[in-house]
mmCIF file of the N, C-alpha and C atoms, coordinates in Angstrom:
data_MODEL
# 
_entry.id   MODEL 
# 
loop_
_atom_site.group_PDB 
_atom_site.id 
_atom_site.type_symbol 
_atom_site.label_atom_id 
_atom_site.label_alt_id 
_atom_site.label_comp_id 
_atom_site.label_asym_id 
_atom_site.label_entity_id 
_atom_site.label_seq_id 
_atom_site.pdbx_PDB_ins_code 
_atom_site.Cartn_x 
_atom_site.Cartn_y 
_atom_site.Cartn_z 
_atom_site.occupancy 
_atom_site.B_iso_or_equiv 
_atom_site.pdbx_formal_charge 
_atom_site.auth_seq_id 
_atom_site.auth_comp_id 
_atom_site.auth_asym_id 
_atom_site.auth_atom_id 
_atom_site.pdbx_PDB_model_num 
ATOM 1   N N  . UNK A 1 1  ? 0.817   -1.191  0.000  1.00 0.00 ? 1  UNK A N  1 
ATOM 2   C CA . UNK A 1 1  ? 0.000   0.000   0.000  1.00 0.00 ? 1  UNK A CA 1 
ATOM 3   C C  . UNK A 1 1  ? 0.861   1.255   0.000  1.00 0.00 ? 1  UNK A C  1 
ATOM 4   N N  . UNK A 1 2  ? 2.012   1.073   -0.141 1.00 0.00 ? 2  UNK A N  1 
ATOM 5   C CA . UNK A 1 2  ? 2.736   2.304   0.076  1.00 0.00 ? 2  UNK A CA 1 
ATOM 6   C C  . UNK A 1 2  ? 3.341   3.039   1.551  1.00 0.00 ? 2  UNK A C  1 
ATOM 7   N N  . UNK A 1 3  ? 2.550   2.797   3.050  1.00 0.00 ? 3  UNK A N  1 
ATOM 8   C CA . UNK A 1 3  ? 2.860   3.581   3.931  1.00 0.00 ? 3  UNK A CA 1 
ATOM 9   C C  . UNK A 1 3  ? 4.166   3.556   4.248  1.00 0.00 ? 3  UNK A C  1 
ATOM 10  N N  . UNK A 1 4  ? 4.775   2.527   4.408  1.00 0.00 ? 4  UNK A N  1 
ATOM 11  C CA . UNK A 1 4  ? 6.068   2.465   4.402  1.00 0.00 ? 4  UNK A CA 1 
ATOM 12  C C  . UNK A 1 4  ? 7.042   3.373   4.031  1.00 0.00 ? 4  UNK A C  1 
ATOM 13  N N  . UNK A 1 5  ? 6.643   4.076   2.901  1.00 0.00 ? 5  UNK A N  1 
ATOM 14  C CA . UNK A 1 5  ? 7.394   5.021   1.797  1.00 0.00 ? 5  UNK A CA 1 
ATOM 15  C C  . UNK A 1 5  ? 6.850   6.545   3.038  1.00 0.00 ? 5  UNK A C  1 
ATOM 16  N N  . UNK A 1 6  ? 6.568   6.804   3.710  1.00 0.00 ? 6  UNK A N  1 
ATOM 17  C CA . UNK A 1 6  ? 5.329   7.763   4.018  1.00 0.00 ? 6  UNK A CA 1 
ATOM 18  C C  . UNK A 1 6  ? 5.621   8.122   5.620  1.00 0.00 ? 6  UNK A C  1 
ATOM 19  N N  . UNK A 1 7  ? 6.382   7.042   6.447  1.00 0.00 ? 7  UNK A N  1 
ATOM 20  C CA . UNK A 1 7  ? 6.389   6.822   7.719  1.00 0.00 ? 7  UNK A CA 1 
ATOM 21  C C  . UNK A 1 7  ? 7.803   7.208   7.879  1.00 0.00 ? 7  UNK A C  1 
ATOM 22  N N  . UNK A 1 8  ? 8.071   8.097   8.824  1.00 0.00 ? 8  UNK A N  1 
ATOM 23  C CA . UNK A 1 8  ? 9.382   8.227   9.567  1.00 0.00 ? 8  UNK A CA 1 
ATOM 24  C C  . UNK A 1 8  ? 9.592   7.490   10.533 1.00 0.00 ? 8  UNK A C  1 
ATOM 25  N N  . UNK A 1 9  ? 8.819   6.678   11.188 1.00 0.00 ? 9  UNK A N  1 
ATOM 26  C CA . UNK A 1 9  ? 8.530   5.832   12.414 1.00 0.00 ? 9  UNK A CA 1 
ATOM 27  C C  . UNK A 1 9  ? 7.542   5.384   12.462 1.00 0.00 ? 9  UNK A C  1 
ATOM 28  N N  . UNK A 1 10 ? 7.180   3.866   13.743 1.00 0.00 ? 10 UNK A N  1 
ATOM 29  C CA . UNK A 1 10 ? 5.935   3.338   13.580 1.00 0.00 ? 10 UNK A CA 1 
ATOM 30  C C  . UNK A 1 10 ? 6.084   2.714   15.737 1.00 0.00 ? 10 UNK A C  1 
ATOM 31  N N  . UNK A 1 11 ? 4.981   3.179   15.418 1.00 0.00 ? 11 UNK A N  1 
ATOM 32  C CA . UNK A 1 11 ? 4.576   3.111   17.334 1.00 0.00 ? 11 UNK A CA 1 
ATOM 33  C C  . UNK A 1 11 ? 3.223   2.029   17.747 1.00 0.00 ? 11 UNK A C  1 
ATOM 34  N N  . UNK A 1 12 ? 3.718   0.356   18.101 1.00 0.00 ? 12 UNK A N  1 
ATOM 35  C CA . UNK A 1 12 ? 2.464   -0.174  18.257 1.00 0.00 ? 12 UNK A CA 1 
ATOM 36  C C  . UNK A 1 12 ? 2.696   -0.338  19.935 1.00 0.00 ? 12 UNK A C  1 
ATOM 37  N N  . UNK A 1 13 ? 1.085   -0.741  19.916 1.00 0.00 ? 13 UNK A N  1 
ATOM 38  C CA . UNK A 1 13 ? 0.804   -1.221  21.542 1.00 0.00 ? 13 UNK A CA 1 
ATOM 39  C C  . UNK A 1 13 ? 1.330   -2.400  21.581 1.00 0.00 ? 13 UNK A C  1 
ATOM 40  N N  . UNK A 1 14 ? 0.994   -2.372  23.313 1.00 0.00 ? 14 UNK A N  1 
ATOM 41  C CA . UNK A 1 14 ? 0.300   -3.921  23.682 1.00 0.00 ? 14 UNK A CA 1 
ATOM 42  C C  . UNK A 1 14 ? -0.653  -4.758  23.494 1.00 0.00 ? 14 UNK A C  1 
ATOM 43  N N  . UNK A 1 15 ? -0.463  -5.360  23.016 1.00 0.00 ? 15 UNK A N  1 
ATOM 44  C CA . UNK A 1 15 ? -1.309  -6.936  22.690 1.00 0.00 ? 15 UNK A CA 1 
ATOM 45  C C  . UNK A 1 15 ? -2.109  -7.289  23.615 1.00 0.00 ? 15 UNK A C  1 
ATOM 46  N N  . UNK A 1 16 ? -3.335  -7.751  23.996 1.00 0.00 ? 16 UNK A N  1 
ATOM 47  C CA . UNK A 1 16 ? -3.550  -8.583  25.118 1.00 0.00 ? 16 UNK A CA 1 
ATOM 48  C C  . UNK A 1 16 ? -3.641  -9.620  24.896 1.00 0.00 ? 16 UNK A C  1 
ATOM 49  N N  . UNK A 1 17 ? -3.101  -10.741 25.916 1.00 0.00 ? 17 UNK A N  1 
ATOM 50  C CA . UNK A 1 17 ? -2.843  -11.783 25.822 1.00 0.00 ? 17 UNK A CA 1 
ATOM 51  C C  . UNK A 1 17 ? -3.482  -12.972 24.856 1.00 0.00 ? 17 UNK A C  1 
ATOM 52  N N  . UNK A 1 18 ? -4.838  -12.406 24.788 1.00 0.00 ? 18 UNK A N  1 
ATOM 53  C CA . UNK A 1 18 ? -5.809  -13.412 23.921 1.00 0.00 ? 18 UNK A CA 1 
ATOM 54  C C  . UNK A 1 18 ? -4.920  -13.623 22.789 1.00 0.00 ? 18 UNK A C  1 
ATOM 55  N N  . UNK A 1 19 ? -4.310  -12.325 22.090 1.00 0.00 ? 19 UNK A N  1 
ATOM 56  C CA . UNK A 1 19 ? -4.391  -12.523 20.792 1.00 0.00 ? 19 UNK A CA 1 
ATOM 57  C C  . UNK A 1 19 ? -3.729  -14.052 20.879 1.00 0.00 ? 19 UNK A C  1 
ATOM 58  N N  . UNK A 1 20 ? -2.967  -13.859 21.549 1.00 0.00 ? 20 UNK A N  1 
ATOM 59  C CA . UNK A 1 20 ? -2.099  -15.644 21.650 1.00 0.00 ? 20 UNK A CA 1 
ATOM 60  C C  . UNK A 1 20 ? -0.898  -15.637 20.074 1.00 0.00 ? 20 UNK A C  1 
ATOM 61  N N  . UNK A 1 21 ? -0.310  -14.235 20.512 1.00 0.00 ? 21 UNK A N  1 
ATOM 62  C CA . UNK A 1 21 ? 0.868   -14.799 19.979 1.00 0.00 ? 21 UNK A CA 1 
ATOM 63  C C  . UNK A 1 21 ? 1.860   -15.543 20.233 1.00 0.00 ? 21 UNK A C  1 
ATOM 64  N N  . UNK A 1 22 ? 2.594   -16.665 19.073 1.00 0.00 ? 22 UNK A N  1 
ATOM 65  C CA . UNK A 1 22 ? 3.561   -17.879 19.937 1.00 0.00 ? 22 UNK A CA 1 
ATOM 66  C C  . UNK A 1 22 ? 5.072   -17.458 19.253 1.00 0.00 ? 22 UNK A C  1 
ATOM 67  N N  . UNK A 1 23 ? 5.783   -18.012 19.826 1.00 0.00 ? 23 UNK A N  1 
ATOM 68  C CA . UNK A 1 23 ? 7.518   -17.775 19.432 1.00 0.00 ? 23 UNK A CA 1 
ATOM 69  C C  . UNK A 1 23 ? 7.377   -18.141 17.863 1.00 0.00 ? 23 UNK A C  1 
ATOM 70  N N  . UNK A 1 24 ? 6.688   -19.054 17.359 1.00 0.00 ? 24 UNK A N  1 
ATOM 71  C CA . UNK A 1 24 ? 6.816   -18.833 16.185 1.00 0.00 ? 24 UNK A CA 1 
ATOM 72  C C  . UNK A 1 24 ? 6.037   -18.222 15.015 1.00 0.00 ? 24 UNK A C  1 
ATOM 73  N N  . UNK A 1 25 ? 5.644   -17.316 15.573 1.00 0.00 ? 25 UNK A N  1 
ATOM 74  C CA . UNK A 1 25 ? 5.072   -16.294 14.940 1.00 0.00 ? 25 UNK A CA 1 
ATOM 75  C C  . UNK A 1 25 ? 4.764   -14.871 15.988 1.00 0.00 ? 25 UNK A C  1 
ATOM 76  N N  . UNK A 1 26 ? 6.167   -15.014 16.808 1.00 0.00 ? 26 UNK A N  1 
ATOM 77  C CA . UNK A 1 26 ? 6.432   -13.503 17.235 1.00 0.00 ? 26 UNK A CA 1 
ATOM 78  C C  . UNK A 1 26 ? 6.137   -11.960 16.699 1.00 0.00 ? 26 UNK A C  1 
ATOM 79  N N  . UNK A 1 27 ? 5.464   -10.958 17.315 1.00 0.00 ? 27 UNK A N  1 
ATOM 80  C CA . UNK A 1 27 ? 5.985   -10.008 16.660 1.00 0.00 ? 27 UNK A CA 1 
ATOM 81  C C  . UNK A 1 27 ? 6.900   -9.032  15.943 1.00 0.00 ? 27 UNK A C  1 
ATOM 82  N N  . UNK A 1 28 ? 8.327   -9.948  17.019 1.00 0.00 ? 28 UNK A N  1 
ATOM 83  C CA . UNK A 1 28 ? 9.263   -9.088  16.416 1.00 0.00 ? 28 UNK A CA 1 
ATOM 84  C C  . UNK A 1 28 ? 9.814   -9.622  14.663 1.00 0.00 ? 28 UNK A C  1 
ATOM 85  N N  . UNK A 1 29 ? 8.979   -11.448 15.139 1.00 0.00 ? 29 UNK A N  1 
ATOM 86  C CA . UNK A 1 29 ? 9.639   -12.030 13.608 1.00 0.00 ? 29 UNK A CA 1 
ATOM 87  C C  . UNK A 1 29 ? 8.840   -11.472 12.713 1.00 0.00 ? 29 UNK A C  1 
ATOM 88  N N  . UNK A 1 30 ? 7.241   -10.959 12.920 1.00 0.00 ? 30 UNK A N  1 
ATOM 89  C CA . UNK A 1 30 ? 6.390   -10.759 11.624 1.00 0.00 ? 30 UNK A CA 1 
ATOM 90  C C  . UNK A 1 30 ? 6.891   -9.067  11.346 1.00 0.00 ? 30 UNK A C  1 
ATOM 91  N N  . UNK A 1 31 ? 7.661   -8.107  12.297 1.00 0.00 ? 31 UNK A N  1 
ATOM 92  C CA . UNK A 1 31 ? 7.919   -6.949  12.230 1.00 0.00 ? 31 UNK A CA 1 
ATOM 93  C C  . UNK A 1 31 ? 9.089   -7.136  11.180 1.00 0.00 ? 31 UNK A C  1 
ATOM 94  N N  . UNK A 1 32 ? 10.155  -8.192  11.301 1.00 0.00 ? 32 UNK A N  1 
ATOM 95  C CA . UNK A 1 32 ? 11.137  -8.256  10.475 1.00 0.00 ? 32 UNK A CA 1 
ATOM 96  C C  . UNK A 1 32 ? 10.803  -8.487  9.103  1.00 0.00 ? 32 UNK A C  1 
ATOM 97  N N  . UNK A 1 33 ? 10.093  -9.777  8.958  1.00 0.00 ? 33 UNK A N  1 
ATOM 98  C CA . UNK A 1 33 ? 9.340   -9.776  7.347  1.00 0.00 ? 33 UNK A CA 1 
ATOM 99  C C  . UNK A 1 33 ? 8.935   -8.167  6.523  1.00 0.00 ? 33 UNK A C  1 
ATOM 100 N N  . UNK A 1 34 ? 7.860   -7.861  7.644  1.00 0.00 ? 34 UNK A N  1 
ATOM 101 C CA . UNK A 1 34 ? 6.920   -6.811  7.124  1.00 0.00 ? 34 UNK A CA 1 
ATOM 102 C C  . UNK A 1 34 ? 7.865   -5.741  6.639  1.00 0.00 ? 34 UNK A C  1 
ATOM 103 N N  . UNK A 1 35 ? 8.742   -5.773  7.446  1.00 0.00 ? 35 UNK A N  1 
ATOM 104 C CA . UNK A 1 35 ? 9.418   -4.100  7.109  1.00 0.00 ? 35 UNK A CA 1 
ATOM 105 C C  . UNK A 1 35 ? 10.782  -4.027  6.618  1.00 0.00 ? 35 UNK A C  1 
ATOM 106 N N  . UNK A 1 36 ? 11.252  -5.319  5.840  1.00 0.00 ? 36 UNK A N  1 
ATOM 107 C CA . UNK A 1 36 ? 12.406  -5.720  5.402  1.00 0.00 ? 36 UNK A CA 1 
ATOM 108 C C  . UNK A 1 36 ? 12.209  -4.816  4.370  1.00 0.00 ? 36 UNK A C  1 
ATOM 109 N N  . UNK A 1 37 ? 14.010  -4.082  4.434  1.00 0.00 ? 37 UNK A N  1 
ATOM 110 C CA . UNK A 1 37 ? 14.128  -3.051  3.529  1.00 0.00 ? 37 UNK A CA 1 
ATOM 111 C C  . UNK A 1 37 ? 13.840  -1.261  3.590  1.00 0.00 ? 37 UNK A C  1 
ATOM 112 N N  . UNK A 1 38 ? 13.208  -1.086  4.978  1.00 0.00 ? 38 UNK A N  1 
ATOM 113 C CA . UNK A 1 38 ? 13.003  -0.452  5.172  1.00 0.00 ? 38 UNK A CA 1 
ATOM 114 C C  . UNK A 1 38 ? 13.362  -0.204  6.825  1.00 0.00 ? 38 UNK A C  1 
ATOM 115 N N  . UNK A 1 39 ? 14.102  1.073   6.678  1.00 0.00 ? 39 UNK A N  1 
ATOM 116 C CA . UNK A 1 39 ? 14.878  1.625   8.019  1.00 0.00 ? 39 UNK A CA 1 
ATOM 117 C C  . UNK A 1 39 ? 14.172  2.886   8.630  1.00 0.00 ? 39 UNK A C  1 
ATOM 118 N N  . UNK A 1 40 ? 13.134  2.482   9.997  1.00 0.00 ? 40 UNK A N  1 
ATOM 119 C CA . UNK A 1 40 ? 12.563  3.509   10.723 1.00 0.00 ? 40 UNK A CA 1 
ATOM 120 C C  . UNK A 1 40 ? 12.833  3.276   11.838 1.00 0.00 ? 40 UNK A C  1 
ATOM 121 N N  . UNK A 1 41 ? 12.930  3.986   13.013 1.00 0.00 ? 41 UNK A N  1 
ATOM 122 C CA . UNK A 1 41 ? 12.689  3.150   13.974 1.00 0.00 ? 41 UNK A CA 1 
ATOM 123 C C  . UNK A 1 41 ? 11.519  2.741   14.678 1.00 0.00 ? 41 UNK A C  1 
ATOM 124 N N  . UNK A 1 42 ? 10.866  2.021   15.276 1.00 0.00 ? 42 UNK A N  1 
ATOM 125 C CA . UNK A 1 42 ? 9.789   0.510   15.446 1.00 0.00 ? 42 UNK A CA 1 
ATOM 126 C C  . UNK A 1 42 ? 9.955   1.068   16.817 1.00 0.00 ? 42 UNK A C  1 
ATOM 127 N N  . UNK A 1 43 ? 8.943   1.458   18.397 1.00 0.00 ? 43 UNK A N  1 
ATOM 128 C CA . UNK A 1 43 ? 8.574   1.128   19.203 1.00 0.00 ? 43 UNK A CA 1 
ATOM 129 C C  . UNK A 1 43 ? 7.506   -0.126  19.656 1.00 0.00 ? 43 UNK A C  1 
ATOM 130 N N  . UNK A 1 44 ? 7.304   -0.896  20.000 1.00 0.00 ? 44 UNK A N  1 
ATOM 131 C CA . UNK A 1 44 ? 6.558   -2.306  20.289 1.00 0.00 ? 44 UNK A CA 1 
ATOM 132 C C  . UNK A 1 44 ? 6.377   -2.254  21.972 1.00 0.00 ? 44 UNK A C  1 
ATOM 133 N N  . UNK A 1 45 ? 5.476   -3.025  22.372 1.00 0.00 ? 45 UNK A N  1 
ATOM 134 C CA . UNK A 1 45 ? 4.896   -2.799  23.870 1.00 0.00 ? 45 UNK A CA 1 
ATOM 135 C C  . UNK A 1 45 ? 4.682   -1.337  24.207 1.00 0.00 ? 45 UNK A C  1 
ATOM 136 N N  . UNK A 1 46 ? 4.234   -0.644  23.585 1.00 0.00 ? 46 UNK A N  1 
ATOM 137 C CA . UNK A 1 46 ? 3.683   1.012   23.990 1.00 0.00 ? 46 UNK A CA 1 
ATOM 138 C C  . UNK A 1 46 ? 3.057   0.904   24.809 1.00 0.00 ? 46 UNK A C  1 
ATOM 139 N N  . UNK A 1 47 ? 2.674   1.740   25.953 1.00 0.00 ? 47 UNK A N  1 
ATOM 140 C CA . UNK A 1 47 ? 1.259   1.811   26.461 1.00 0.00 ? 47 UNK A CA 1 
ATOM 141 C C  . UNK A 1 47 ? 0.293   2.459   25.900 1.00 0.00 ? 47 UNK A C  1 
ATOM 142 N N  . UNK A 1 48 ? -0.532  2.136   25.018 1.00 0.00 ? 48 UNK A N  1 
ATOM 143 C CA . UNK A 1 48 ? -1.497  3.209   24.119 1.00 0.00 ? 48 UNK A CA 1 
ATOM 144 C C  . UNK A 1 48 ? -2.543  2.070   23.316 1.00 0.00 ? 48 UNK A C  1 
ATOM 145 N N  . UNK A 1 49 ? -3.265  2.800   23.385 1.00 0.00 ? 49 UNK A N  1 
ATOM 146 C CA . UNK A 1 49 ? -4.903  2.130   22.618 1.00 0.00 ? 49 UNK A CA 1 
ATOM 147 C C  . UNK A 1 49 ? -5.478  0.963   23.583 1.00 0.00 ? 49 UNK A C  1 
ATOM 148 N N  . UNK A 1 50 ? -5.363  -0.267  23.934 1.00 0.00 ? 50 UNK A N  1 
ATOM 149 C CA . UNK A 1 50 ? -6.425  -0.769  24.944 1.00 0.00 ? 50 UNK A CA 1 
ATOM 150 C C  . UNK A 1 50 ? -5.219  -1.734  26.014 1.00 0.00 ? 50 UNK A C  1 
ATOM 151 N N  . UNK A 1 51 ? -5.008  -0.537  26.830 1.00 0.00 ? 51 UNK A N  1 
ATOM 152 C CA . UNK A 1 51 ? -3.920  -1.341  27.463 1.00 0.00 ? 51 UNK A CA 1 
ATOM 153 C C  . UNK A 1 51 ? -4.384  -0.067  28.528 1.00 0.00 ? 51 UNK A C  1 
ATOM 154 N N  . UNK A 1 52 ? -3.446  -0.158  30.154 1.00 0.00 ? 52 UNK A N  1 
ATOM 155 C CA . UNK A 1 52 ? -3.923  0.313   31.309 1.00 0.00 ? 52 UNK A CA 1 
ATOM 156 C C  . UNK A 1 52 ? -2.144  0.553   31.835 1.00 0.00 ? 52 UNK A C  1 
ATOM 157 N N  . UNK A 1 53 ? -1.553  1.161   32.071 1.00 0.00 ? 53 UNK A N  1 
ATOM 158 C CA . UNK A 1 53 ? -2.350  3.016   31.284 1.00 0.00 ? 53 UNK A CA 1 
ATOM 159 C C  . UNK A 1 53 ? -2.598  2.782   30.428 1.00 0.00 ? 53 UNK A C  1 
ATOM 160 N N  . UNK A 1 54 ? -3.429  3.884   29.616 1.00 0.00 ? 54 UNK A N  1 
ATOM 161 C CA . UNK A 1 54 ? -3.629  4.240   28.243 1.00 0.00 ? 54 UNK A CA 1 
ATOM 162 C C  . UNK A 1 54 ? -3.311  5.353   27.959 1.00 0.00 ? 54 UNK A C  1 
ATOM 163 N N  . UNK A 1 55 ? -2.812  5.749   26.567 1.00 0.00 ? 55 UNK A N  1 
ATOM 164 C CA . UNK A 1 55 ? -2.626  6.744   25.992 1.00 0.00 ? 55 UNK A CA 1 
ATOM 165 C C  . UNK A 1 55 ? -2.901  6.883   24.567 1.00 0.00 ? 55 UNK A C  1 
ATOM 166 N N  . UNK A 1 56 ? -3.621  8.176   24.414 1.00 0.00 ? 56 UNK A N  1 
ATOM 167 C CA . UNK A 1 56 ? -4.410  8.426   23.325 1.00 0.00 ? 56 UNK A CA 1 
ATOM 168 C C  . UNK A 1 56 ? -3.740  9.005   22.147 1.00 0.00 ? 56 UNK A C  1 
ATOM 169 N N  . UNK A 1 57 ? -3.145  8.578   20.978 1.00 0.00 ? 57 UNK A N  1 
ATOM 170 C CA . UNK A 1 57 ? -2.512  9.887   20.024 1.00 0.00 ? 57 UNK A CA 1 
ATOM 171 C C  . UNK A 1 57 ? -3.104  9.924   18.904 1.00 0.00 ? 57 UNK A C  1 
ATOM 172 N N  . UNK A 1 58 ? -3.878  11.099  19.015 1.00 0.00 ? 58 UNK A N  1 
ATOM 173 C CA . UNK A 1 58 ? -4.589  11.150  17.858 1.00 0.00 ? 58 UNK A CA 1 
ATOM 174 C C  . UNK A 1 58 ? -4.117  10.873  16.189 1.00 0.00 ? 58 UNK A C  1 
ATOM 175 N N  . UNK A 1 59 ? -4.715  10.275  15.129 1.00 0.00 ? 59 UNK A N  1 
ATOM 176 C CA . UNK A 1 59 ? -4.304  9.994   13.867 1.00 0.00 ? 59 UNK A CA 1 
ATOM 177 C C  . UNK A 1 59 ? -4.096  11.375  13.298 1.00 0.00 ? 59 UNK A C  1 
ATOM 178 N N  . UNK A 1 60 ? -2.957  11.032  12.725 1.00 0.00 ? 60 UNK A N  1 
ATOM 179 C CA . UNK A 1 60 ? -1.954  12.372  12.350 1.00 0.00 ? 60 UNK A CA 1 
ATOM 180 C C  . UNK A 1 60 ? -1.288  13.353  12.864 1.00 0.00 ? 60 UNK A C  1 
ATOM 181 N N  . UNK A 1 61 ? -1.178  13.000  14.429 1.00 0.00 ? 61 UNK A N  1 
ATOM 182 C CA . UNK A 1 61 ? -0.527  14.105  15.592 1.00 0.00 ? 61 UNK A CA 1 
ATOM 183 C C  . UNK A 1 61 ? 1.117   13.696  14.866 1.00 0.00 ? 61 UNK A C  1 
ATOM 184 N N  . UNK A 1 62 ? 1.754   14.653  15.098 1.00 0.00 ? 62 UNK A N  1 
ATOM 185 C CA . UNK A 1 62 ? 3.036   14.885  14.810 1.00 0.00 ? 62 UNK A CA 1 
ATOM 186 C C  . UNK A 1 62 ? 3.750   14.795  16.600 1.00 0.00 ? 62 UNK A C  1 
ATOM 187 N N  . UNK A 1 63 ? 4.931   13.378  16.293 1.00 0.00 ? 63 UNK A N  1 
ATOM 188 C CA . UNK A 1 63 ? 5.675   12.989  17.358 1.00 0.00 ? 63 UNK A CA 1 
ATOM 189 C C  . UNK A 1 63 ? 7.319   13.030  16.805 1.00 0.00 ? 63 UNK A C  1 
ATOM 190 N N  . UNK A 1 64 ? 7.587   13.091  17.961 1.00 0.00 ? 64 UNK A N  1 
ATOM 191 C CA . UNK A 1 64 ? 9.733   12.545  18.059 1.00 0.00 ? 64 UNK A CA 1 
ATOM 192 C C  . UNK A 1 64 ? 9.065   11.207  18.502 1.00 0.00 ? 64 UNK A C  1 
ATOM 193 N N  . UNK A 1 65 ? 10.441  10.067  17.765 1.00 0.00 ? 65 UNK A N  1 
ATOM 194 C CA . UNK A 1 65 ? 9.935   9.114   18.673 1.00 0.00 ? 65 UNK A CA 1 
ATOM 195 C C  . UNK A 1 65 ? 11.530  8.505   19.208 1.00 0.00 ? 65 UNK A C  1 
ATOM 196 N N  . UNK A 1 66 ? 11.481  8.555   19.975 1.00 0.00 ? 66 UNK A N  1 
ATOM 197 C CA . UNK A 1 66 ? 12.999  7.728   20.841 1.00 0.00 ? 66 UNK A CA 1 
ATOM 198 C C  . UNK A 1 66 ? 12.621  6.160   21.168 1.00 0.00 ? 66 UNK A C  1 
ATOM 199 N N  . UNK A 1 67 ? 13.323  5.688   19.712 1.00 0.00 ? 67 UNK A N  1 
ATOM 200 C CA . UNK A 1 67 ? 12.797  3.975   20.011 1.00 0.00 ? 67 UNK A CA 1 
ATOM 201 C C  . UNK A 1 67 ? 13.761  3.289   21.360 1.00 0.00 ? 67 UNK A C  1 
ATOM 202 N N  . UNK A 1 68 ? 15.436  4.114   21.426 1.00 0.00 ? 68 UNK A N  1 
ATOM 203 C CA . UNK A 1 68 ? 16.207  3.087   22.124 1.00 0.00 ? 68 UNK A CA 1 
ATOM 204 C C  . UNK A 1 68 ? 15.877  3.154   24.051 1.00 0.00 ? 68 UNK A C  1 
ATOM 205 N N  . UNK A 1 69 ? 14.993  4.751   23.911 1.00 0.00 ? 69 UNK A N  1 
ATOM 206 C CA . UNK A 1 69 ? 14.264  5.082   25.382 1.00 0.00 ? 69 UNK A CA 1 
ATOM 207 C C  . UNK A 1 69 ? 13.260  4.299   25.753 1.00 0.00 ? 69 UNK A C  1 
ATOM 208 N N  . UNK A 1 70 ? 12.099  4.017   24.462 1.00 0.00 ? 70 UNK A N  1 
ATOM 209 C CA . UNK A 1 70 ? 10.487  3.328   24.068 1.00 0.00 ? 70 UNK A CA 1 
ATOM 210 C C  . UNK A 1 70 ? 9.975   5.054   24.704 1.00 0.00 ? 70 UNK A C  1 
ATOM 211 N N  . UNK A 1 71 ? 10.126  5.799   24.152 1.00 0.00 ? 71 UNK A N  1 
ATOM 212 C CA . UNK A 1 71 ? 9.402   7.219   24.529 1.00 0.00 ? 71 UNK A CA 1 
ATOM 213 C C  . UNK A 1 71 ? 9.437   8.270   23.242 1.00 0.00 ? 71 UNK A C  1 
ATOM 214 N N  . UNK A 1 72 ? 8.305   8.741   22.997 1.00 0.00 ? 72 UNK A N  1 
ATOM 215 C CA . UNK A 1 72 ? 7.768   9.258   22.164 1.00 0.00 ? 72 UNK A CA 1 
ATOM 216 C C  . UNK A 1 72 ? 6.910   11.116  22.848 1.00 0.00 ? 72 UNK A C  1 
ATOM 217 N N  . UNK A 1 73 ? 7.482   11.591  21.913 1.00 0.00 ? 73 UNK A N  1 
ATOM 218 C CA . UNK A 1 73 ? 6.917   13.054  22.584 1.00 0.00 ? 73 UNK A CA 1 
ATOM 219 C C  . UNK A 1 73 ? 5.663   13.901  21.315 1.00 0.00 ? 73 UNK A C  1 
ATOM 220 N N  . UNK A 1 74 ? 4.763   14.917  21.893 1.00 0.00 ? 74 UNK A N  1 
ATOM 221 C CA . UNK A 1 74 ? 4.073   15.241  21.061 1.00 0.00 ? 74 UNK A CA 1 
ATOM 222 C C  . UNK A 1 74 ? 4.498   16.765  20.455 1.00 0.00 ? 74 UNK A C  1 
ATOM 223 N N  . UNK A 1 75 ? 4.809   16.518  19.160 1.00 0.00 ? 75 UNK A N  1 
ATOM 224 C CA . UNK A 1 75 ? 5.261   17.840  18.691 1.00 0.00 ? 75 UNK A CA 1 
ATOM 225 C C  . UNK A 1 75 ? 4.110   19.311  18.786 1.00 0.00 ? 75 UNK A C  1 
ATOM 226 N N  . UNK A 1 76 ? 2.929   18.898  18.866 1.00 0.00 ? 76 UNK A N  1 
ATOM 227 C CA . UNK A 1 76 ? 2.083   19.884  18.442 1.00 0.00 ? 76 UNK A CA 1 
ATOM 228 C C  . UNK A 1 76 ? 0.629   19.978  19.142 1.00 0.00 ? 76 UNK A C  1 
ATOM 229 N N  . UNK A 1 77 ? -0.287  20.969  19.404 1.00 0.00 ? 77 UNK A N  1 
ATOM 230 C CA . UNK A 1 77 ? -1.153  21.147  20.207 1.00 0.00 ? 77 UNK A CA 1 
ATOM 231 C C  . UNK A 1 77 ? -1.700  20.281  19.471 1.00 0.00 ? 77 UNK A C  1 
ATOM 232 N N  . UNK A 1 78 ? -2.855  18.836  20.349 1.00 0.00 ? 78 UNK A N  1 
ATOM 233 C CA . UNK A 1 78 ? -3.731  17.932  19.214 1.00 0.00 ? 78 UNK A CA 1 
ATOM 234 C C  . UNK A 1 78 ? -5.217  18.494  20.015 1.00 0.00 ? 78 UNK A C  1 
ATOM 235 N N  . UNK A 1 79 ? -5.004  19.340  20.885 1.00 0.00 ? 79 UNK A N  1 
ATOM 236 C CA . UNK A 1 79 ? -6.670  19.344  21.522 1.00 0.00 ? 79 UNK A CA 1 
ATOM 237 C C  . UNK A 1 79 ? -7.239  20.973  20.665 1.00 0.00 ? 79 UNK A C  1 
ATOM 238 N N  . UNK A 1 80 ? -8.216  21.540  20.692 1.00 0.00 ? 80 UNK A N  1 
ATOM 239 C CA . UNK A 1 80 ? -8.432  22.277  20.864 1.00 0.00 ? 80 UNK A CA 1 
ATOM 240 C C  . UNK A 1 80 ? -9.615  22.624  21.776 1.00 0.00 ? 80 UNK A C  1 
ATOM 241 N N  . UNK A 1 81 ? -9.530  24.445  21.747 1.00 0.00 ? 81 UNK A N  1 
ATOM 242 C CA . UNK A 1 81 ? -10.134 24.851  22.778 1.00 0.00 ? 81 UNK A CA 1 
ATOM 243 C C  . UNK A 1 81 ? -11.175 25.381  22.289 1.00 0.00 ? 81 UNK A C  1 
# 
């Protein structure tokens, strides 16, 4: 689909357990397939979308993301008043 070409970085959550991922079909192995060839840096286990804490970032908020910290900052006002 193209996003790849489009993304300076990519920020997923936590999983909950149901999904029942196994060692052999890890995320980090299906992250390696998926994004072979392409150099961003990847945060994984976030706290964000249905996980406790939660944290909300709205689609298309502009972030820094510090993968080797796992911390991500928000460049720009996303609320308004």
């Amino acid at each position: 689909m193209g996003v790849y070409d489009q993304i300076s970085g990519m920020v997923i959550g936590r999983f909950p357990r149901c999904v029942g991922l196994h060692e052999k079909d890890s995320l980090n192995m299906i992250l390696d397939v998926a994004l072979k060839g392409y150099k961003f840096p990847v945060i994984t286990e976030f706290d964000m979308g249905h996980t406790d804490p939660i944290l909300t970032i709205p689609i298309g908020a502009k972030v820094s993301i510090n993968a080797s910290k796992k911390n991500i900052s928000l460049l720009e006002n996303v609320t308004k008043v």
